[in-house]
VOKOLGU-659416 format. One record per residue (C-alpha): x, y, z; residue number from 1; residue in three letters. Coordinates in steps of 0.001 Angstrom, whole numbers, plus 500000, padded with zeros to 6 digits. Example, Ala and Ser with C-alpha at 12.3 -4.5 7.8 and 13.67 -1.06 7.14 Angstrom:
<zaros>
> 512300;495500;507800;1;ALA
> 513670;498940;507140;2;SER
</zaros>
This chain:
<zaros>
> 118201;190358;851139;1;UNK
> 114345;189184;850944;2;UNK
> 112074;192123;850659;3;UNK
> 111411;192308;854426;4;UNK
> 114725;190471;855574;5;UNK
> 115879;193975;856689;6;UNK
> 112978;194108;859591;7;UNK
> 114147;191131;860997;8;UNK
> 117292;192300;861345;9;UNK
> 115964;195682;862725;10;UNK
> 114457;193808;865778;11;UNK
> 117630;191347;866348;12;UNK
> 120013;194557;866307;13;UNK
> 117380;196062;868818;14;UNK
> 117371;193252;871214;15;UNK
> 120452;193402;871307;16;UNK
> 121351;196787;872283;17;UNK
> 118112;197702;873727;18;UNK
> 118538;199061;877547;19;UNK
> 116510;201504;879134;20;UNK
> 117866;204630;881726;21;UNK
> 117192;207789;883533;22;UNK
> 117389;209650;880823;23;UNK
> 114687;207703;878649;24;UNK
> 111183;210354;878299;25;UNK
> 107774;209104;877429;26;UNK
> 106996;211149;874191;27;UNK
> 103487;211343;872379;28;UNK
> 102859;212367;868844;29;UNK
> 100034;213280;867299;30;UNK
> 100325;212185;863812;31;UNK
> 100620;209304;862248;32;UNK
> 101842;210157;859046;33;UNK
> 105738;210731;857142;34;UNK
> 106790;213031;860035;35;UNK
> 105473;211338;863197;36;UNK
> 106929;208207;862221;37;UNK
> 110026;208972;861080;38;UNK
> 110012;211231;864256;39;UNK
> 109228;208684;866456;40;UNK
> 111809;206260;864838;41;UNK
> 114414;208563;865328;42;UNK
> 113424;208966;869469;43;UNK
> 112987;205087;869625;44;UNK
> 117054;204889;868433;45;UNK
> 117617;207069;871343;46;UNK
> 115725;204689;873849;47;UNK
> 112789;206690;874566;48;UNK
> 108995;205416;874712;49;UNK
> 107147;206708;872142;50;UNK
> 103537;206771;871692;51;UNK
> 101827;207487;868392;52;UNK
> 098117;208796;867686;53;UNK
> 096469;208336;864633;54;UNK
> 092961;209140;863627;55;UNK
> 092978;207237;860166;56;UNK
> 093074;203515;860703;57;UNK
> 094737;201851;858207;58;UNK
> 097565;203252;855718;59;UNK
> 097979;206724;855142;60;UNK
> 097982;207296;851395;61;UNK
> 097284;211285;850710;62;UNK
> 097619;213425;847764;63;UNK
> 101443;214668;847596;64;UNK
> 104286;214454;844501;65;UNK
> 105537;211002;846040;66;UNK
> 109110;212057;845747;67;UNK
> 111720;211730;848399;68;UNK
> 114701;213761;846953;69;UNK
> 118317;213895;847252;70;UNK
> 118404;215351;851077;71;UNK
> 115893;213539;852268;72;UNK
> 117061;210066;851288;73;UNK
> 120072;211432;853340;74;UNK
> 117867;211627;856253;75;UNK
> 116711;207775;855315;76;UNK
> 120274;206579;855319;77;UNK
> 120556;207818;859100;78;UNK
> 117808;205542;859760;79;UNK
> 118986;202837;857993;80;UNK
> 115752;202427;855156;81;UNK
> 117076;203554;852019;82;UNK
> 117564;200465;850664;83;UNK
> 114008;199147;852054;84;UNK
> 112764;202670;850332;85;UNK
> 114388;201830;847453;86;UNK
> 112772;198653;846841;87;UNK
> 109492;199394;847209;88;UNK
> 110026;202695;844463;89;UNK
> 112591;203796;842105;90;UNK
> 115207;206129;841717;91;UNK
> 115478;209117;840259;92;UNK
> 118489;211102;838975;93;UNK
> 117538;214995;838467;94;UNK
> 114800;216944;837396;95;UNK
> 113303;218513;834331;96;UNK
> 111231;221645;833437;97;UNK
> 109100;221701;830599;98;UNK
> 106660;224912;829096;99;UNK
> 105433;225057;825405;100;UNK
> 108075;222338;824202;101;UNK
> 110525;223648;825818;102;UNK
> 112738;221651;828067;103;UNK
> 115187;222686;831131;104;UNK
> 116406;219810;832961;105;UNK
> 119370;218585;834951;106;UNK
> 121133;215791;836794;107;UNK
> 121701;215500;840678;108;UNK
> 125828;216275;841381;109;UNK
> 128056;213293;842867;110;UNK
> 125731;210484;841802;111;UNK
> 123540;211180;844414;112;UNK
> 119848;210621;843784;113;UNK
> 116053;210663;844847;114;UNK
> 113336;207953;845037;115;UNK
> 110271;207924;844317;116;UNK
> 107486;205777;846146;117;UNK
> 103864;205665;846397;118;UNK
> 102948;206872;849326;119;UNK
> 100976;204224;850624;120;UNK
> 104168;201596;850555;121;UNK
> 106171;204175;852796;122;UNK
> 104542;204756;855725;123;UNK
> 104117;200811;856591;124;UNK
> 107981;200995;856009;125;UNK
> 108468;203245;858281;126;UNK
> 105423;201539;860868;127;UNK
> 107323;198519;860992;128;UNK
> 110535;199953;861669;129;UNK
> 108689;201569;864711;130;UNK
> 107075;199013;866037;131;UNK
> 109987;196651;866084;132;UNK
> 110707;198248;869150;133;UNK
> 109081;197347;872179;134;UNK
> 109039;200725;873603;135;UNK
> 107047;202229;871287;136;UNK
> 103125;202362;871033;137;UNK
> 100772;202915;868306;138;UNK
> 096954;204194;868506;139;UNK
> 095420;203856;865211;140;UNK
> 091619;205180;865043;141;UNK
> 092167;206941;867941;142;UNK
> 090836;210980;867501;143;UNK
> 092468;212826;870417;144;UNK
> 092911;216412;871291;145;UNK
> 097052;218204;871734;146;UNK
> 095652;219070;875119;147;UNK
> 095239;215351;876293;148;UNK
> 098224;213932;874739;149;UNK
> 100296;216524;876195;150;UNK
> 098929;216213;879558;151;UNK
> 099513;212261;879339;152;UNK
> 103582;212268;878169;153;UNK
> 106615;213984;879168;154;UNK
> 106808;216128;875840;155;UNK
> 104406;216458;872877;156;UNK
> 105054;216752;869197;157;UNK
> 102921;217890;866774;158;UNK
> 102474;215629;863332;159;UNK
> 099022;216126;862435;160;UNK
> 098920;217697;858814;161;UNK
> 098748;221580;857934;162;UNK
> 094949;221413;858906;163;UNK
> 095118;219330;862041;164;UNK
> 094309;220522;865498;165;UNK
> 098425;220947;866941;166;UNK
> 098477;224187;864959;167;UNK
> 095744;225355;865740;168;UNK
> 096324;224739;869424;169;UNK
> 099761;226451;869415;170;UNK
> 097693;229623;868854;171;UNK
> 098557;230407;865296;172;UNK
> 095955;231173;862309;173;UNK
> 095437;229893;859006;174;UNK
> 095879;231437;856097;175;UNK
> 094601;229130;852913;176;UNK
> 095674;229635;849340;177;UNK
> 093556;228995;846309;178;UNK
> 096092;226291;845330;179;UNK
> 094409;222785;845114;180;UNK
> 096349;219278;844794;181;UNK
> 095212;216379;842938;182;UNK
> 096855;213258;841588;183;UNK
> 096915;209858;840104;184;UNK
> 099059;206931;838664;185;UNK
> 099799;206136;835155;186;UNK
> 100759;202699;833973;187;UNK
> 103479;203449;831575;188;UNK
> 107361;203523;831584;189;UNK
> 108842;206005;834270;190;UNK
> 110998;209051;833608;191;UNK
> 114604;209012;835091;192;UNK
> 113566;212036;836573;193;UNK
> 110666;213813;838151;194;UNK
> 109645;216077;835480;195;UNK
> 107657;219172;836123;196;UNK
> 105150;220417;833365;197;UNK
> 104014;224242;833653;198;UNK
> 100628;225358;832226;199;UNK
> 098136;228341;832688;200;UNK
> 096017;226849;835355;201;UNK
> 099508;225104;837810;202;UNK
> 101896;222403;837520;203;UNK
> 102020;218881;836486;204;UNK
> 104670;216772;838248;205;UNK
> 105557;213155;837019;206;UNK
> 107279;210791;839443;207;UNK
> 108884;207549;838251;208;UNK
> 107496;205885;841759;209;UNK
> 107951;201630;840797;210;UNK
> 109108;199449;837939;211;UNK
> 105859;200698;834879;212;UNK
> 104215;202799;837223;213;UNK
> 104593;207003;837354;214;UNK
> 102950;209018;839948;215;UNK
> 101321;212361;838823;216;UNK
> 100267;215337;840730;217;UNK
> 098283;218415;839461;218;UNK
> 098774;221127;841630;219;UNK
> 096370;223789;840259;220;UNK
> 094956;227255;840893;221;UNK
> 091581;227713;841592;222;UNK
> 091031;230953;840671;223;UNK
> 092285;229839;836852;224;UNK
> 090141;226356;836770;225;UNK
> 086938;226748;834667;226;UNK
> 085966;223300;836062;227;UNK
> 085257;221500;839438;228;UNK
> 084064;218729;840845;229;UNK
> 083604;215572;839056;230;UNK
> 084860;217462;836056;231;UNK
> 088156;217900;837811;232;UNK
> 089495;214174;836927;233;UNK
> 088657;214864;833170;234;UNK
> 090333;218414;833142;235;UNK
> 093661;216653;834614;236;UNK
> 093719;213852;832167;237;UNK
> 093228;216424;829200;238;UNK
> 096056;218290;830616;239;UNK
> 098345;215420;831307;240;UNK
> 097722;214237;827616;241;UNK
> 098356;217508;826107;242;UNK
> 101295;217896;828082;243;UNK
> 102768;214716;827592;244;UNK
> 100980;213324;824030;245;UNK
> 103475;210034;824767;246;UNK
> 101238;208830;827406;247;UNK
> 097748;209087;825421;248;UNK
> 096032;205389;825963;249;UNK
> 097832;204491;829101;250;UNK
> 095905;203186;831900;251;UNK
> 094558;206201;834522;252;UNK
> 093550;205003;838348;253;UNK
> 093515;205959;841812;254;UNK
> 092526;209859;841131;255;UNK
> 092047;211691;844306;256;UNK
> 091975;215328;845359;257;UNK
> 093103;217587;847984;258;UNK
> 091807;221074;849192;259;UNK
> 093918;223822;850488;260;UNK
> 096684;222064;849574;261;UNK
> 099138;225251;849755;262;UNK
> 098810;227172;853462;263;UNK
> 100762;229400;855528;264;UNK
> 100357;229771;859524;265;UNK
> 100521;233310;860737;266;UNK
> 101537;233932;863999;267;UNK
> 104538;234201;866598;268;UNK
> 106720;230936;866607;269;UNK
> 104641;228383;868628;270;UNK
> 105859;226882;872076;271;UNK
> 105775;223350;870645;272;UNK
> 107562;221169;869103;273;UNK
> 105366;220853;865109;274;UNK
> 106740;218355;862657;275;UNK
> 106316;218235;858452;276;UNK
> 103187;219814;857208;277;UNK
> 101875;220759;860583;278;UNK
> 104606;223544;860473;279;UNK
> 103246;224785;856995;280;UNK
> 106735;226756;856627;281;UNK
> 106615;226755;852814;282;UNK
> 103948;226251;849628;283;UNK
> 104276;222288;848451;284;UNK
> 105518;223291;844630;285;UNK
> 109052;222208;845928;286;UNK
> 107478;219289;845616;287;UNK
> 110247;218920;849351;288;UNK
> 107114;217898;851561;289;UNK
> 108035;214192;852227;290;UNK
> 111828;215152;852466;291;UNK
> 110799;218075;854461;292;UNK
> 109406;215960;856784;293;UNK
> 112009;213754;857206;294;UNK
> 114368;216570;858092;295;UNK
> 111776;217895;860901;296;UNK
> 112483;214396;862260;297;UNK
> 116275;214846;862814;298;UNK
> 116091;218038;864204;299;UNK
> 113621;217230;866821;300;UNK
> 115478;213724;867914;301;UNK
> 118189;216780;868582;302;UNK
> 116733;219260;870035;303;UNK
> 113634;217231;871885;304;UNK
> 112955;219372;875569;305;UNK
> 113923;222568;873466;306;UNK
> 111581;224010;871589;307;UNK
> 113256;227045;870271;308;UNK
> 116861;225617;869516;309;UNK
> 114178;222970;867133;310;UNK
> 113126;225931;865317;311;UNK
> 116160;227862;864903;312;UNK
> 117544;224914;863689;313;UNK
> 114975;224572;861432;314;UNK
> 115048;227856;860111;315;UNK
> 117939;228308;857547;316;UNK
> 115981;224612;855282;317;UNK
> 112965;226683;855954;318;UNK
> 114326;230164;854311;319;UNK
> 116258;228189;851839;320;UNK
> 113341;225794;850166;321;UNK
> 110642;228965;850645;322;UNK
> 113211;231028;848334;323;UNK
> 112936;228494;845966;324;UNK
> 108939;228027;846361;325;UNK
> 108490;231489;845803;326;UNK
> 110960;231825;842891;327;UNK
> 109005;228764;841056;328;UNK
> 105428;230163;842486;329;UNK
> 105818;233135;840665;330;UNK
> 106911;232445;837285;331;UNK
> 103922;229726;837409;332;UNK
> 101144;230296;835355;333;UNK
> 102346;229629;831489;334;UNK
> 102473;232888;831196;335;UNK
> 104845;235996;830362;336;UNK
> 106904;235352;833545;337;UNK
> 107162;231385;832731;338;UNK
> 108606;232495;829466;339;UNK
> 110669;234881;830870;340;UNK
> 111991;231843;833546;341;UNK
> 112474;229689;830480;342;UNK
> 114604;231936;828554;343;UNK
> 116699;233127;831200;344;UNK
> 117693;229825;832819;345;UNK
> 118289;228569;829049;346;UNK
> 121008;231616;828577;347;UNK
> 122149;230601;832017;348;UNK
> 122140;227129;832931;349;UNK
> 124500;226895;835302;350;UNK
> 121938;228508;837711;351;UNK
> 119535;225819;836812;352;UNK
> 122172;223255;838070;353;UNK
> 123023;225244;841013;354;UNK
> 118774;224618;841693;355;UNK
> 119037;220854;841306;356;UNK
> 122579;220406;843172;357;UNK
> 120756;221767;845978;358;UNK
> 118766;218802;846211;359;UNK
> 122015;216522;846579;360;UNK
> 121701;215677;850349;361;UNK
> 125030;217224;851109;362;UNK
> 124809;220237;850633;363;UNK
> 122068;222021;852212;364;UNK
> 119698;224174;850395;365;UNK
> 120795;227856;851639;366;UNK
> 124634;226643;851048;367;UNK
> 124402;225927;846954;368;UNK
> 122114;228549;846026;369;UNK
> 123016;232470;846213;370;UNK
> 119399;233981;846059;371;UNK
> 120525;237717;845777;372;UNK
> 122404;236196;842355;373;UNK
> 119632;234112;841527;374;UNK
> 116982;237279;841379;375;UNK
> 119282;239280;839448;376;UNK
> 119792;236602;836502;377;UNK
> 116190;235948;836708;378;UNK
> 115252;240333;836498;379;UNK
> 112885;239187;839006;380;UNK
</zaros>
């Protein structure tokens, strides 16, 4: 199949079946990103009318790790894109921990697997596949308020980022952490899996994302960085070739940073329906935004018109990937307590398997990993 064979299919298979009745709703989303499209694709299957809102015209290409792991390429097979995913990245096969030359690292169970894509070659993926359908409406460039969209559609979804105004609207507060993302792409030959690198100042997370092409994010602590600035992009290529000496004289480009990339709403659970990083449920070193996202879709194609059977069905992915956030969060650092992670989970790896055969797409987060076990191996 030609690289964008599958679309035409998409819209033959939709005029096919395509029929509109009582039940169909006019939705709008305010987003235009990983979780309002995916979102909207999911509602459009179910014969709604969708219309998105997008302030950025163009393709959205953002600082994240630009990995879609095992259980969210499970949400991509309900929608029928892996294999369009697929070709536009590359897949990955497990994941692998590295501090002070030493290495932890693992393979996804059942041959299951991730991919990694740049971010920028996903979301018109995912356009396309929405706007193959003629009920569905796109605003790019378009800045407008939850209050308006709501008032103009039967129900209203949320999609607009961790600092965008659906939060805020929903009443809840923001609480910022001193975490800060950056990244970049390196033109060299891809790991088979995403490998995570753990230093004093954060984490350094390699992506194989395309055929000679890796994806690198620096997600870094303030508080630790004696730089900023412009002298950001020359602290993060130090680190990246002290970390990873194999890569020195490789081509660097498209280095970008991100602010307050790791945030947490406060609040009581809002009366609307808020999608991906909008919900800000967890701290991004999973490294599960993208997939998280993806997963927000399903759930609200299920519950849409009920807004707390969405969240309670949200909840145990939510619990599950913030145990594992906070686990990895605090033995961060390259510190005592990263030693103490690497020496434990090396006399134990079978917990470090159980970690990445929760990523497997099956199995759900909360069902492969016992946290009460995991804290007591780990003398947290």
């Amino acid at each position: 199949m030609g690289r964008w064979e599958w679309l035409d299919q998409l819209k033959e298979d939709i005029r096919v079946r395509e029929a509109y009745d009582e039940s169909m709703k006019d939705i709008g989303i305010l987003g235009g990103g990983i979780a309002g499209l995916n979102t909207a694709l999911r509602l459009l299957k179910k014969g709604h009318a969708v219309t998105l809102y997008e302030k950025q015209k163009g393709v959205i290409d953002k600082v994240c790790g630009e990995g879609i792991l095992p259980f969210g390429v499970q949400m991509l097979d309900e929608l029928g894109l892996t294999a369009a995913v697929a070709a536009e990245g590359r897949r990955f096969f497990g994941l692998t921990y590295t501090w002070q030359g030493k290495t932890l690292q693992a393979g996804f169970p059942d041959g299951v697997f991730g991919i990694g894509i740049d971010r920028g070659k996903l979301d018109p993926i995912l356009r396309n596949a929405c706007l193959a359908h003629s009920n569905f409406t796109f605003h790019e460039g378009v800045r407008e308020s939850p209050e308006t969209v709501s008032k103009k559609h039967d129900f209203f979804l949320g999609a607009d980022g961790v600092q965008g105004k659906s939060a805020r609207w929903t009443g809840r507060k923001l609480h910022a952490s001193p975490r800060i993302g950056a990244r970049c792409r390196l033109q060299a030959t891809p790991p088979d899996r995403v490998t995570v690198h753990f230093f004093k100042e954060g984490e350094i997370y390699l992506t194989p994302t395309a055929q000679g092409t890796t994806s690198v994010a620096f997600l870094l602590n303030r508080r630790r960085l004696s730089v900023q600035g412009k002298d950001l992009r020359w602290f993060c290529e130090a680190m990246l070739r002290e970390a990873f000496p194999q890569y020195v004289g490789c081509e660097i480009e498209d280095f970008a940073t991100r602010g307050n990339i790791a945030v947490q709403w406060k609040g009581p659970q809002p009366q609307t329906i808020l999608l991906g990083d909008a919900l800000a449920a967890f701290d991004p070193i999973s490294g599960a935004g993208m997939s998280f996202s993806l997963l927000c879709g399903k759930a609200a194609a299920e519950h849409l018109g009920d807004v707390d059977a969405y969240y309670r069905s949200m909840k145990p992915a939510i619990r599950a990937i913030g145990n594992v956030t906070h686990l990895i969060s605090f033995f961060s650092g390259g510190g005592i307590r990263t030693g103490l992670m690497f020496r434990q989970l090396q006399k134990t790896p079978t917990l470090f398997q159980r970690l990445i055969a929760s990523h497997n797409g099956r199995q759900q987060w909360w069902q492969v990993l016992d946290w009460q076990a995991a804290k007591a191996v780990l003398r947290v």
